[in-house]
N, C-alpha and C positions, 0 to 999 in steps of 0.2 A: 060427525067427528072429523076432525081435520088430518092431512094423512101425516106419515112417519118425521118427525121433528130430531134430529140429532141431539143439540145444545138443548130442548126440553128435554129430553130424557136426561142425558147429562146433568141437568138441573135438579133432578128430582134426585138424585144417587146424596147421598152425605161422604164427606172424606172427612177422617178421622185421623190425623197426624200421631205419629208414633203408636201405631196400636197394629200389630200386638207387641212390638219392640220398636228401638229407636229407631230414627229413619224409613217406616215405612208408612206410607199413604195408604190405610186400606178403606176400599171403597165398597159400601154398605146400600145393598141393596134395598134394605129392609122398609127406609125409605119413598124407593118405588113402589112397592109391594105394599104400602099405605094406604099412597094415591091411587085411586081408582081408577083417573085417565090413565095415569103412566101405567098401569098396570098392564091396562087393557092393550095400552101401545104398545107396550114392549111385547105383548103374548102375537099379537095381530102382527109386527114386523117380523117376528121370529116363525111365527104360521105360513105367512104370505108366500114365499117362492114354492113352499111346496102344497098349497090347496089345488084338490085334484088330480092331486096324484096318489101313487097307491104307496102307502105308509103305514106298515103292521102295528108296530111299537112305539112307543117314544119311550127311550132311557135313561132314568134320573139319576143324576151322582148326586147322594145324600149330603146336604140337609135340602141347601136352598132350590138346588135341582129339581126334587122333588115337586115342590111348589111350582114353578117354571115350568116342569116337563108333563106334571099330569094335565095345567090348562092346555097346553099345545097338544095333548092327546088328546083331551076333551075335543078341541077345534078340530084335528084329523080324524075323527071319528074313530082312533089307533086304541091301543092298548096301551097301559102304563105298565113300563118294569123297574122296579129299584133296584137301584145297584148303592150298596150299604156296606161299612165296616164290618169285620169281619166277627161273628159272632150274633149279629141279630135277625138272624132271617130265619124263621121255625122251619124251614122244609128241609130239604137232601139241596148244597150248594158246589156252584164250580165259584173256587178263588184265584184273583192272582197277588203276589207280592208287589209294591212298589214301593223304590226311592221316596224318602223326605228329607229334609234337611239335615236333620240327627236322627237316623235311623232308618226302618222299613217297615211297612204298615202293610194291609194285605185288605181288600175289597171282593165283595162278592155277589153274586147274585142266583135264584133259583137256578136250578139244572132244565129245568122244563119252563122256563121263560122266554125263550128263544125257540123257535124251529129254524132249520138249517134253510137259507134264504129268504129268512123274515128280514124285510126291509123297514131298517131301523133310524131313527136319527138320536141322537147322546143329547141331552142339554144338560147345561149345567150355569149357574149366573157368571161365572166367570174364568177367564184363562189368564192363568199367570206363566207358570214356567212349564206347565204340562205336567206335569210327572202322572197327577191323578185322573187326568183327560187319560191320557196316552193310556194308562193300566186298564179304564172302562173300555178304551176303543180295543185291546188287545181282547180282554176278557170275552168280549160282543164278538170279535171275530173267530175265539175260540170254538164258539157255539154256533159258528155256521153265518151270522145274520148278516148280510147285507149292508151294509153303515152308508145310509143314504146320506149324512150330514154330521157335524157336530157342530151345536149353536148355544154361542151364548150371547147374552147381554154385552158384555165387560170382554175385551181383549185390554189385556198389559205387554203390546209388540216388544218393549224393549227387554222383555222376561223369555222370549222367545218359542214359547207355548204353541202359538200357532202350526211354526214350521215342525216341531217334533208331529203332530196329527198328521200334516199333509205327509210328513216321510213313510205314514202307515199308508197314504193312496185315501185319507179323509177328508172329506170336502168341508171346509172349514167358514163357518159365517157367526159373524158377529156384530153388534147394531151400534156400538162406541166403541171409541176407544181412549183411553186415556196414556199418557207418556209416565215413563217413571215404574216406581214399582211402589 
């Protein structure tokens, strides 16, 4: 297999104009997530800085996350923990509140998912403006863990996503990026 290709991965995402309102580009991973190589590629770029190193967890922000974050568990030999809206998770949960657009929503994950200095990384497919990054990384840090990384696919730099993560001291990587929102 040929190594990490920007503009193929890029090629493989669909943009969907005006969805889910007017003016905005949303970019659809589902697409990758078809293709078999880009799959593979995007798990294997998003693995690669940290093979060998020592990585408890990896933490999915539900839906696509999920997907994304338990192959790169699989790869790190780590553990998967979801972190999910609020309401679906059968055990005893720590939640927190976060900003949306209209309104405030609230994400949670087991109480006993984390031990205090489990070295975790967050994935999730995409960073737009942060609000739902920033609530997981808060959450994760509630519980003690270590936030080795947060990685996604898709940064949207002009959403400003990124730098809210780094303002929590989160090490921020991502494999495209796309302009706009």
């Amino acid at each position: 297999m040929s190594a990490f290709n920007e503009s193929t991965l890029a090629a493989s995402i669909r943009t969907i104009v005006d969805y889910p309102k007017p003016g905005i580009l949303f970019r659809d991973i589902t697409t990758l997530l078809g293709d078999a190589r880009a799959f593979r590629r995007a798990v294997d770029a998003l693995v690669q800085p940290y093979a060998g190193s020592k990585v408890d967890k990896v933490a999915g922000i539900e839906a696509r996350g999920f997907i994304l974050g338990g192959a790169v568990a699989h790869q790190l030999s780590a553990g998967f923990v979801p972190i999910r809206k609020k309401g679906k998770l059968p055990h005893d949960t720590v939640r927190i509140a976060y900003s949306l657009e209209y309104g405030i929503d609230e994400m949670e994950m087991h109480r006993d998912a984390i031990a205090p200095g489990d070295k975790v990384i967050l994935v999730d497919d995409l960073i737009a403006t942060g609000g739902t990054a920033e609530a997981a990384a808060k959450l994760l840090q509630q519980m003690g863990a270590d936030i080795v990384a947060a990685c996604f696919v898709i940064d949207l730099p002009d959403l400003g996503g990124r730098k809210r993560l780094e303002a929590l001291g989160v090490d921020v990587r991502t494999l495209i990026a796309f302009d706009g929102h």
